[in-house]
Structures are given as structure tokens and as C-alpha cells.
DRENDO-1510 file (C-alpha; in Angstrom, 1 decimal, always signed):
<recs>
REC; n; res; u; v; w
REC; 1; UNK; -46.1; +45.8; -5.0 .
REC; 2; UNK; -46.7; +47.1; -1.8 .
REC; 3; UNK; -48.8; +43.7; -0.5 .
REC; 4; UNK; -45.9; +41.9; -2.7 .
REC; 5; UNK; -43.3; +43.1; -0.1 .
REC; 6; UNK; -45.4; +43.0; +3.1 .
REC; 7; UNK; -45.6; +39.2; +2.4 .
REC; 8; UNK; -41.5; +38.9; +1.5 .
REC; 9; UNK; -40.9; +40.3; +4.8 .
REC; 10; UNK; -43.3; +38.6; +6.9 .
REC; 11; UNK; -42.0; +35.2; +4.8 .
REC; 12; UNK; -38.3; +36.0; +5.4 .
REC; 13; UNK; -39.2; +36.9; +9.1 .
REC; 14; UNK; -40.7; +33.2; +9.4 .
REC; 15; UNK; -38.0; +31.1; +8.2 .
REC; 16; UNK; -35.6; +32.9; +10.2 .
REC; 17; UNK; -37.4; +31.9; +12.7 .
REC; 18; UNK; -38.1; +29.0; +12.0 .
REC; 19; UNK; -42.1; +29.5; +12.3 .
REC; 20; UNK; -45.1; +28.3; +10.2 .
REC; 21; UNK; -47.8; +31.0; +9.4 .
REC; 22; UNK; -49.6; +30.2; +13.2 .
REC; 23; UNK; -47.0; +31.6; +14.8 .
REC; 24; UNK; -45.1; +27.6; +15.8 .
REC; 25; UNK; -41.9; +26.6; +15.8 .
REC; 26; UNK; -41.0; +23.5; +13.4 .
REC; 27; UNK; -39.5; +20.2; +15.1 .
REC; 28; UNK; -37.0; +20.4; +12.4 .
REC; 29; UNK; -35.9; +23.9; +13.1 .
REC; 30; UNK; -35.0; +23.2; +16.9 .
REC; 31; UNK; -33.6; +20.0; +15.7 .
REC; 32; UNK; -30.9; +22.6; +13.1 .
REC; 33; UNK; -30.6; +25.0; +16.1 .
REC; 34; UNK; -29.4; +22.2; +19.0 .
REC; 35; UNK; -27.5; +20.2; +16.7 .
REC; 36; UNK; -24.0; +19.2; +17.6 .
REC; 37; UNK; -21.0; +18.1; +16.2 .
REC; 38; UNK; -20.8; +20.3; +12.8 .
REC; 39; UNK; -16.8; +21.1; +13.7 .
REC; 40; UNK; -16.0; +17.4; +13.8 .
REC; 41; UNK; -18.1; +16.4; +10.4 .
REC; 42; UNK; -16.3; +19.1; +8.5 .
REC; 43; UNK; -12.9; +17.8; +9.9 .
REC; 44; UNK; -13.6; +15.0; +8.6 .
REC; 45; UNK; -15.1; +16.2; +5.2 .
REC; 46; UNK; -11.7; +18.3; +4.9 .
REC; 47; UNK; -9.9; +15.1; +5.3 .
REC; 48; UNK; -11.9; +13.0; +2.9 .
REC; 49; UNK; -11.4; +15.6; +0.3 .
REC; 50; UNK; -7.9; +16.9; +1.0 .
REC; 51; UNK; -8.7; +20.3; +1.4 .
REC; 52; UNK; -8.7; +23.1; +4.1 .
REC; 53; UNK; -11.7; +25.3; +4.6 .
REC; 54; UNK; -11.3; +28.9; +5.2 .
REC; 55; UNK; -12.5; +30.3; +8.7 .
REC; 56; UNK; -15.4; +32.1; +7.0 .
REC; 57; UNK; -16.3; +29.0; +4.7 .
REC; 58; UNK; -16.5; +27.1; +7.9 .
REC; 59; UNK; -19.0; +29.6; +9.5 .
REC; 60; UNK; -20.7; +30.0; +6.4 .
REC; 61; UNK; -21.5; +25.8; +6.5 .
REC; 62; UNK; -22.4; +26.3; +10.6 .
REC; 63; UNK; -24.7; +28.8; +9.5 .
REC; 64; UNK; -26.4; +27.0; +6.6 .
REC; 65; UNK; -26.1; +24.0; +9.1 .
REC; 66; UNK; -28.5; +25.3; +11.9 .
REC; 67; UNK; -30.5; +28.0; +10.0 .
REC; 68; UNK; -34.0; +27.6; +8.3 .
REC; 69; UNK; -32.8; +30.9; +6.7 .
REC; 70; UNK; -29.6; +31.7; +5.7 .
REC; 71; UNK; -27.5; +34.2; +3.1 .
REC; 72; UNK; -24.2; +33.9; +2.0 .
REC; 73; UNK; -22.6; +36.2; +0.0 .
REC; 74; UNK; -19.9; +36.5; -1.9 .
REC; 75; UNK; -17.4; +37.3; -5.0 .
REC; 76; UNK; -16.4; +35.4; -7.6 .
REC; 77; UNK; -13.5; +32.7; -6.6 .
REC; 78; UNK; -14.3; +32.8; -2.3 .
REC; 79; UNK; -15.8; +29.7; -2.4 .
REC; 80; UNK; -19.0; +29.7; -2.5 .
REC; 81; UNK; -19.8; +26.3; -4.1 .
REC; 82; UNK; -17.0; +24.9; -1.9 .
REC; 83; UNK; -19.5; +26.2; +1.1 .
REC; 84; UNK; -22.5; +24.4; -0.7 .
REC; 85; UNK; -20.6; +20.7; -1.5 .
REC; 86; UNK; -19.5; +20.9; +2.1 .
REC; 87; UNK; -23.2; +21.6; +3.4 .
REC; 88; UNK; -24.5; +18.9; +1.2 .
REC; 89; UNK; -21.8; +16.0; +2.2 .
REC; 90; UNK; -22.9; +17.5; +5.9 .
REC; 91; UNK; -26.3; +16.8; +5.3 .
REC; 92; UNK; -25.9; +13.0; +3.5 .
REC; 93; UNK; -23.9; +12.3; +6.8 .
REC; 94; UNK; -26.4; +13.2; +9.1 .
REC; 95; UNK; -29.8; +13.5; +7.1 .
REC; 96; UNK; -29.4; +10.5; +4.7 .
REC; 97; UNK; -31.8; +11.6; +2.0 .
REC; 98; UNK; -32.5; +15.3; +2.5 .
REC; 99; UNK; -34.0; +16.4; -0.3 .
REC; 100; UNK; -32.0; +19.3; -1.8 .
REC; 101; UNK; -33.3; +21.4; -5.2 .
REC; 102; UNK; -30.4; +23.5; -6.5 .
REC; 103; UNK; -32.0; +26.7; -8.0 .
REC; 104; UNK; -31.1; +29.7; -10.3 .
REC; 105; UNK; -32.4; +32.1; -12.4 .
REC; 106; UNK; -31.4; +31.4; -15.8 .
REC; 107; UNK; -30.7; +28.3; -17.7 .
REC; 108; UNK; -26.8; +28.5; -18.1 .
REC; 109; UNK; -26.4; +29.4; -14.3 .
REC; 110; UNK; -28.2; +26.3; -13.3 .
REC; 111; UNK; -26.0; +24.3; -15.6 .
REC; 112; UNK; -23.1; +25.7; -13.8 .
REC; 113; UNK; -24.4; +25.1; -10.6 .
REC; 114; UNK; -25.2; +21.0; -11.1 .
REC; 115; UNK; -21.2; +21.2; -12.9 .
REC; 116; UNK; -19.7; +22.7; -9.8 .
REC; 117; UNK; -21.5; +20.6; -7.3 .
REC; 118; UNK; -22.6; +17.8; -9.0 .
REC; 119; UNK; -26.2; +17.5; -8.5 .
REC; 120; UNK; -29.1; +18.2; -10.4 .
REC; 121; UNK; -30.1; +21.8; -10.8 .
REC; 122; UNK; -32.8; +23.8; -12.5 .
REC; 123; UNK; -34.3; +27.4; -13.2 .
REC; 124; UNK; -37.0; +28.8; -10.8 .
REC; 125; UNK; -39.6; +28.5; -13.3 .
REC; 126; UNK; -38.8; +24.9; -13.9 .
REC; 127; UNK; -39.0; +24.0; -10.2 .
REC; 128; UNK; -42.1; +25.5; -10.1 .
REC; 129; UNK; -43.7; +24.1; -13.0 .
REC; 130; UNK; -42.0; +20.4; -12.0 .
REC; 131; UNK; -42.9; +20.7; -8.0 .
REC; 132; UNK; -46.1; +20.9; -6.3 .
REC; 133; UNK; -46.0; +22.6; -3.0 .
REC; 134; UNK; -47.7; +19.1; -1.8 .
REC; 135; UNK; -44.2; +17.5; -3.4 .
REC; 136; UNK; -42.0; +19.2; -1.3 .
REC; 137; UNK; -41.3; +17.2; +1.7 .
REC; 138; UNK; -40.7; +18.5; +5.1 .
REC; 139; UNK; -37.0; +19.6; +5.9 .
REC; 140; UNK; -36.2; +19.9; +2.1 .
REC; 141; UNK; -32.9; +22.4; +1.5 .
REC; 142; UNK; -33.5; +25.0; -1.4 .
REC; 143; UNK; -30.8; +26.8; -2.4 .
REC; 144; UNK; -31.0; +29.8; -4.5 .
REC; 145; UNK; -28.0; +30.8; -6.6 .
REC; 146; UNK; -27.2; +34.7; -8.0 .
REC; 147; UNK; -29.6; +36.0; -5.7 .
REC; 148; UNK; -28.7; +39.2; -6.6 .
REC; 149; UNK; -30.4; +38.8; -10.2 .
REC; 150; UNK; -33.7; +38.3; -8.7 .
REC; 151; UNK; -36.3; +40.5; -8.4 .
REC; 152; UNK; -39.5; +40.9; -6.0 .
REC; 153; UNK; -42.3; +39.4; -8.1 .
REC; 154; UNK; -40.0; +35.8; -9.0 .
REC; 155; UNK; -39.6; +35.8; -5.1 .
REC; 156; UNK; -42.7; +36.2; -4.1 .
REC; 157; UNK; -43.8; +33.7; -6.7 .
REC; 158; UNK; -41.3; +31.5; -5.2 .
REC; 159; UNK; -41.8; +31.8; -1.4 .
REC; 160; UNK; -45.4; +31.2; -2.2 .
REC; 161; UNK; -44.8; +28.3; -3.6 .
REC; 162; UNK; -42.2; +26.8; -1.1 .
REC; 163; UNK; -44.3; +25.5; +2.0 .
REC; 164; UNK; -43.6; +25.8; +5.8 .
REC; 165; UNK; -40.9; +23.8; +6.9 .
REC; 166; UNK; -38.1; +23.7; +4.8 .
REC; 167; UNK; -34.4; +25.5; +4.7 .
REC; 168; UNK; -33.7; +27.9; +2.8 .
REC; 169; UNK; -30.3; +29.0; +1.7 .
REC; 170; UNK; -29.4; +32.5; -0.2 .
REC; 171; UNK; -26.7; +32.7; -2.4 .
REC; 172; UNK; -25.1; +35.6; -4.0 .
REC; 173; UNK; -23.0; +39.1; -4.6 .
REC; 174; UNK; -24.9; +42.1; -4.1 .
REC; 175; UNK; -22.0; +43.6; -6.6 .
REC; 176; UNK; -22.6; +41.9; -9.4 .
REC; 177; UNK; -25.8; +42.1; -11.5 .
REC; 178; UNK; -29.2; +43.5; -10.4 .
REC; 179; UNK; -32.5; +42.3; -11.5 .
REC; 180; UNK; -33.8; +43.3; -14.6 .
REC; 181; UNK; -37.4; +43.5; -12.9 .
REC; 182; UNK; -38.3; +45.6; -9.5 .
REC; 183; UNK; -36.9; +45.4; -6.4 .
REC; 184; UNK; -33.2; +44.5; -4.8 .
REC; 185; UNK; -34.2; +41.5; -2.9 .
REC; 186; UNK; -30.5; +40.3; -2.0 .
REC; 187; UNK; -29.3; +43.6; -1.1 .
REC; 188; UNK; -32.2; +44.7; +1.4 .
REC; 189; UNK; -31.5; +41.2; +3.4 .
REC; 190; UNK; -27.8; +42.6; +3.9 .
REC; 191; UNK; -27.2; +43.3; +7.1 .
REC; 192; UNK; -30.4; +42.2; +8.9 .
REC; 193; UNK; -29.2; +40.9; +12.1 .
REC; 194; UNK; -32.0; +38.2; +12.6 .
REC; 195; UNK; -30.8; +36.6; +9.1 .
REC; 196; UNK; -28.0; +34.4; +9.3 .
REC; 197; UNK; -26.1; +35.6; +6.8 .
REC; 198; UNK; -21.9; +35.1; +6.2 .
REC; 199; UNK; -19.4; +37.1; +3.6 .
REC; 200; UNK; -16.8; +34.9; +2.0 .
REC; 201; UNK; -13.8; +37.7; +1.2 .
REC; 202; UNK; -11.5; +35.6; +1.0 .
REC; 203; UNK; -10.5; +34.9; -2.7 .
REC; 204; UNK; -9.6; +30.1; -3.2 .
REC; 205; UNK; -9.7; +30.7; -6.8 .
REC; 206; UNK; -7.3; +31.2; -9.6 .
REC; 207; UNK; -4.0; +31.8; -7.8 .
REC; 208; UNK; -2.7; +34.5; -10.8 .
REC; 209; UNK; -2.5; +37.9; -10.2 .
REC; 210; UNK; -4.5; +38.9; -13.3 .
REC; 211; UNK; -7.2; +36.1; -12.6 .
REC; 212; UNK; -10.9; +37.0; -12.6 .
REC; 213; UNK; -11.8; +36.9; -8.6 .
REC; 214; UNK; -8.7; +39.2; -8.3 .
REC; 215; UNK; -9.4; +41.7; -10.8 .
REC; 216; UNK; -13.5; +41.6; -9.5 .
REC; 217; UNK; -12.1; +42.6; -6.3 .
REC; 218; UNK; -10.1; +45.5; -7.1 .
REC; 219; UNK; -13.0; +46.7; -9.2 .
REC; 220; UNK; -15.0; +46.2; -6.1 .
REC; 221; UNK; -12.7; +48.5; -3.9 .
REC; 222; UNK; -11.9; +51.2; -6.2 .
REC; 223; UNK; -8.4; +50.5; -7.4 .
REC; 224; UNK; -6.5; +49.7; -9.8 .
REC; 225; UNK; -6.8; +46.1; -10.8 .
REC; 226; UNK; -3.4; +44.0; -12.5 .
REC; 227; UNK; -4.0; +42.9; -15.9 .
REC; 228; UNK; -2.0; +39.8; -17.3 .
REC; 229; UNK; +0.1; +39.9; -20.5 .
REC; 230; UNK; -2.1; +38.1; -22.9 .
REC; 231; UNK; -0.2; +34.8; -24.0 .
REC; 232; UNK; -3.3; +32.7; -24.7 .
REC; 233; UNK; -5.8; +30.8; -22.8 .
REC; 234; UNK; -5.7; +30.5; -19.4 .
REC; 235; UNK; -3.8; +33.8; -18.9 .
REC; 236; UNK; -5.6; +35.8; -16.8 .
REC; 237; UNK; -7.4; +39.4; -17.2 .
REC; 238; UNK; -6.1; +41.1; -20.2 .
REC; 239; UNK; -6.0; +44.4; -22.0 .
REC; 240; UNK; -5.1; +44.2; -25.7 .
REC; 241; UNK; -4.3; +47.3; -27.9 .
REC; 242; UNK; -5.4; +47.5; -31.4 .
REC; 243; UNK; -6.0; +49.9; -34.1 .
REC; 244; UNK; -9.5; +50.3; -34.4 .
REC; 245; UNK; -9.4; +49.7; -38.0 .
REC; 246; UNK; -8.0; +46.5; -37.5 .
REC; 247; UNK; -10.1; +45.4; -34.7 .
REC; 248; UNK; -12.3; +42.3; -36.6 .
REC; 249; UNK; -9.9; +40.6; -38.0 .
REC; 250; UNK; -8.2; +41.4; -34.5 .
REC; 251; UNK; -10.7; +39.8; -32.6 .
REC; 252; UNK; -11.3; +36.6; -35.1 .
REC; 253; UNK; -7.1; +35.2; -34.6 .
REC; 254; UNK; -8.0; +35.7; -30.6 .
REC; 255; UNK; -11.0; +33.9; -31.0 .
REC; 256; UNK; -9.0; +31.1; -32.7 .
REC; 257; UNK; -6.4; +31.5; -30.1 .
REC; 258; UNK; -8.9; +30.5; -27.4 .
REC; 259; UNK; -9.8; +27.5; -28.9 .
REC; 260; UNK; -13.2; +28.9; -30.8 .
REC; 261; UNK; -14.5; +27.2; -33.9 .
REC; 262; UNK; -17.8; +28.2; -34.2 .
REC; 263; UNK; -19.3; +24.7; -32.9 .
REC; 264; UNK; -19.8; +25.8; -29.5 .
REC; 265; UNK; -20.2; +28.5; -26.8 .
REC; 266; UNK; -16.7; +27.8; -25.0 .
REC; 267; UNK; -15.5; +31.6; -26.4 .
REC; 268; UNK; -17.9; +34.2; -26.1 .
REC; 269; UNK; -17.0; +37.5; -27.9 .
REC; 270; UNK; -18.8; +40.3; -26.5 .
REC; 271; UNK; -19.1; +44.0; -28.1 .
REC; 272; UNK; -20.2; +47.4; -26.5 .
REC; 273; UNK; -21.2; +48.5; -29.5 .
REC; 274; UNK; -23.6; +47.7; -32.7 .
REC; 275; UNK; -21.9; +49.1; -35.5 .
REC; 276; UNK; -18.8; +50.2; -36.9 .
REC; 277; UNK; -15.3; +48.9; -36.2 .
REC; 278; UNK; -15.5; +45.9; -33.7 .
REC; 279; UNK; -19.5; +46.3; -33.6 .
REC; 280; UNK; -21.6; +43.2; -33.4 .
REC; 281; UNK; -22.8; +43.2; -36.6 .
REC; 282; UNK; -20.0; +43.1; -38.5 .
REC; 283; UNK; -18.3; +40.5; -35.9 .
REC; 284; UNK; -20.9; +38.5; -36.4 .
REC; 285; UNK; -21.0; +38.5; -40.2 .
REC; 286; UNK; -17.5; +37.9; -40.0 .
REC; 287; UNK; -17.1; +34.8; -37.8 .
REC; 288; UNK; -20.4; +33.5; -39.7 .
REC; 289; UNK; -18.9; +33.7; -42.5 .
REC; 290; UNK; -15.9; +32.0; -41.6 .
REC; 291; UNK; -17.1; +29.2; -39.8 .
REC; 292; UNK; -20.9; +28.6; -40.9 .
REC; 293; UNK; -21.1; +29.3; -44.9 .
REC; 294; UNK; -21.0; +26.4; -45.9 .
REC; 295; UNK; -23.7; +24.9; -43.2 .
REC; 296; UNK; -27.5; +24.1; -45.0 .
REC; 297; UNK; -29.8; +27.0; -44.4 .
REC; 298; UNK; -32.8; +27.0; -42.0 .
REC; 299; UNK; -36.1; +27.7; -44.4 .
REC; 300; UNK; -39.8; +27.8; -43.6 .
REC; 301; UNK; -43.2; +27.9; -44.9 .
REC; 302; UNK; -44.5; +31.5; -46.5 .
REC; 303; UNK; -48.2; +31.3; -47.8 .
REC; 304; UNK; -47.2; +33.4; -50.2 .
REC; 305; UNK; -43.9; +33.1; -51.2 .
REC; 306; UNK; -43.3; +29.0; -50.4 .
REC; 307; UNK; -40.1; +28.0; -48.7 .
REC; 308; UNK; -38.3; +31.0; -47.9 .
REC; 309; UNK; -34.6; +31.1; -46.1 .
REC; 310; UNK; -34.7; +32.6; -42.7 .
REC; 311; UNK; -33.0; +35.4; -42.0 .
REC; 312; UNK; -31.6; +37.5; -38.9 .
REC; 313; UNK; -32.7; +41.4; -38.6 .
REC; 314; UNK; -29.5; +42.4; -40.1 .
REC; 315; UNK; -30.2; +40.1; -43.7 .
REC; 316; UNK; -28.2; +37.3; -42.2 .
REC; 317; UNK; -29.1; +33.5; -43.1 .
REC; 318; UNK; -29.7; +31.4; -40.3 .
REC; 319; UNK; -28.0; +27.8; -40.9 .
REC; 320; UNK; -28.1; +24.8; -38.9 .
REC; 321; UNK; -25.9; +25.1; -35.9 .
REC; 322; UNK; -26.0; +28.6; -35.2 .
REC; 323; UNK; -25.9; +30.1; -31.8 .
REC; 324; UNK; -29.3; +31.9; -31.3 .
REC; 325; UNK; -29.4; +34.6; -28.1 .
REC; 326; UNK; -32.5; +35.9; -27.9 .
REC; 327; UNK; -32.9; +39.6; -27.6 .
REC; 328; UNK; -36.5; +40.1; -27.6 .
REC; 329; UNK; -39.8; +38.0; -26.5 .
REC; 330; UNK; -43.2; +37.8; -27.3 .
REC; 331; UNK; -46.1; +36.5; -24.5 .
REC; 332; UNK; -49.1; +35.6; -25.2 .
REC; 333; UNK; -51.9; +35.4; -22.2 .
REC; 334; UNK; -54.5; +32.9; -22.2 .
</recs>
């Protein structure tokens, strides 16, 4: 861990200054640092897209604009995808042909990503896997989403894979999740004063007082957050009283309310709790049964006992269209 970190820091100390290993600055770094007319090409980008960047969305795309390193951070709803579509339109003005890989840690969170901002977007490990360093051409962009999530090893793994000469861009909240693994990569970049780095506070998204971004702020600052009288979907933050003996069936008519049906993933119902009155298991048995009895079973091969229904942990059949999460995996080294 220790040789882990000496290389994240003398990495990070390179790209924010724009430096190969030897010690030289990149033509394209001075070419980011002496580049003019950034106010004027996000004038017009407001224009062409009717909308008005906040001051601190406007530093954050001068920042990302003439940095080989650069961090933004920020809550949910301050716009930081706004910062990104902006940077990118920026760079198709300018840079026809940039190459830009839009990163995350997870599968879902890239899909987000290429949703908000239209481009394509994959997990670190896929971009490894997919790229060569040899493929990744001088003055590429990589941007990194939910920075926060990421620990020291899938950094290193990545920085070591990125070659000299590219821009990279941070993104993330260093209040919302932490990695699962070692290390608080996002957080110990905070506050460096040779990183570039800008904080979007100021909250674009969902207008309501009981809205998400509003609510993570409070939470953020110690106080009391607003909650929304529930009145269906769309209505904000909620809190929703029910005895706890009737908290199942409870939570199946809000499931219906929000438009579940068991096809998709649209309405997540989430449970702090195993068993017992609004546990998982018995939510799960319940909604299963409701929308997936009827659904053919998944089966497979025993050498003993033949074709055999499969079955979760808790005795429940598996049946073709389930949602699977994973809980637990297995690796095997070669």
C-alpha cells in the first residue's frame, strides 16, 4: 500500500503539472494553460442551448478547460453533468475529435452517465480491458464519475494504465459513499492547492422543496431537511407512517403507485432490515409472488438428481425475468 500511494501522489503531482515521468512539460498542456477565449465559447454554448450557467459551473468548465488535472466536486442536482456537456461541446468547438472516455465504477452509474450526457460510457474495468495504453491517443479527456467510491488499488490500476499526456477530470461528492476497498482517494485531493479543483453548491435541480438535492443538502449541514406530502410520483422526499403490521402490503400499493410492475428496475424498494415486518424476505416473497408466479422456472442440470428448479437462499424459485442483485462473489485465480 505504501509504494501504492507513493505512485498516486507522484502521478497526481504530474498531471497537475502537466509533466511526463522525465520531468517535461507536454505541448498540449501549455497549449490548455494559454488558451483563450473559453468566456466567449460558453456564451455562445449558453445561447445555443438556452440556458444560463452558474458562476461556479462556469469556473468549473475554465478549470477542466486549461487543466491536465482537474476535480470537481459536488451534490446531487448542482450541475455537475451540466459542467461536463458544456466541457465537451467546448472541446468539439475547438478540438474537433478529442477523444473523450466517460468512466465510472459500476455498471448502472456508467449507464447514467452516457443518459445524461449522451456519449458512450463504460466501467473502469471495461476501459481497461477494451483500451490499450498504446490506444489512447495523446490529449485524450478521461473523466471519472463518483470518485468518491473509488478506492487506492482501482486507481492505481487505472493511472498506470492511462499514459502521459492526457486530461484528466475528477468527478464527485466526498459526502456520499466511500469505497468499499482501502483508501479515500477523492477526499485526500480536497483541498490541495496545486489541483484545480471547483465546488458546485449551488443546487439547478428539482425546483421542490422536498426534492432530493434539497433534502441531501440539509443532511449535509446538519438540519432539518423538508419532506413533501406524498401524493405520488414525482413528489418529492417523503415520510410515510404505517403500522408496522401493516407495512408489506403498505409498501406493495406504493410500489404500484409509482408505476412498478415487476418488469423492470424503474422502483426500487429498499429495506434496512432482513426479517420481520417490512424485512426483505418477506417483501420479496410478496412482490414475487404477485407479479412473477406465473413466469416458467429457471432449472438446471444435477448429476444426481436431473433437472432441478433453482432456487434463492431463502427456498425461493427463480423464474425468467427476475431481477438478480448479487450479494456475494466468487474469484477464481489462474
Amino acid at each position: 500500500m505504501f509504494i501504492i500511494e507513493g505512485y498516486l501522489v507522484q502521478r497526481f503531482r504530474q498531471l497537475a503539472s502537466g509533466e511526463d515521468a522525465h520531468g517535461q512539460t507536454s505541448l498540449f498542456a501549455k497549449a490548455g494553460q494559454v488558451h483563450s477565449g473559453i468566456e466567449g465559447l460558453l456564451t455562445d454554448y449558453e445561447s445555443g442551448n438556452g440556458i444560463r450557467l452558474t458562476d461556479e459551473q462556469r469556473d468549473a468548465v475554465v478549470a477542466c478547460a486549461t487543466s491536465s488535472l482537474c476535480v470537481i466536486l459536488g451534490g446531487a442536482g448542482t450541475g455537475k453533468t451540466t459542467v461536463l456537456k458544456a466541457v465537451y461541446s467546448m472541446l468539439d468547438s475547438v478540438q474537433p475529435g478529442t477523444p473523450i472516455y466517460q468512466l465510472a465504477l459500476a455498471g448502472r452509474a456508467a449507464q447514467r452517465m452516457s443518459e445524461a450526457t449522451g456519449r458512450e460510457s463504460m466501467t473502469i474495468a471495461a476501459f481497461t480491458t477494451k483500451f490499450q495504453s498504446s490506444d489512447i491517443a495523446l490529449g485524450s479527456v478521461v473523466v471519472v464519475d463518483e470518485v468518491s467510491m473509488i478506492d487506492v488499488v482501482l486507481m492505481y490500476r487505472l493511472l498506470k494504465h492511462l499514459p502521459n499526456g492526457i486530461r484528466l477530470v475528477l468527478v464527485g461528492d466526498p459526502s456520499q459513499l466511500p469505497p468499499i476497498g482501502p483508501g479515500l482517494v477523492l477526499h485526500a485531493l480536497v483541498d490541495i492547492p496545486s489541483i484545480p479543483q471547483v465546488e458546485l453548491k449551488v443546487v439547478t435541480r428539482q425546483s421542490s422543496a422536498g426534492g432530493i438535492p434539497q433534502v441531501a443538502a440539509a443532511i449535509h449541514s446538519h438540519i432539518l431537511a423538508t419532506w413533501a406530502e406524498f401524493s405520488g410520483y414525482g413528489s418529492g422526499v417523503s415520510f410515510v407512517r404505517c403500522p408496522d403490521a401493516q407495512i408489506d402490503d403498505f409498501v406493495r400499493e406504493l410500489y404500484e403507485q409509482l408505476g412498478g410492475d415487476g418488469t423492470n428496475g424503474d422502483v426500487q424498494v429498499l429495506s434496512v432490515t432482513r426479517n420481520g415486518d417490512g424485512g426483505v424476505i418477506g417483501l420479496n416473497m410478496l412482490l414475487h409472488g404477485r407479479y412473477h408466479k406465473d413466469a416458467d422456472c429457471v432449472s438446471y442440470l444435477d448429476a444426481e438428481f436431473g433437472r432441478v428448479n433453482a432456487r434463492t437462499l431463502d427456498r425461493l424459485s427463480i423464474r425468467v425475468g427476475d431481477l438478480v442483485m448479487f450479494t456475494e462473489t466468487t474469484m477464481t485465480w489462474v
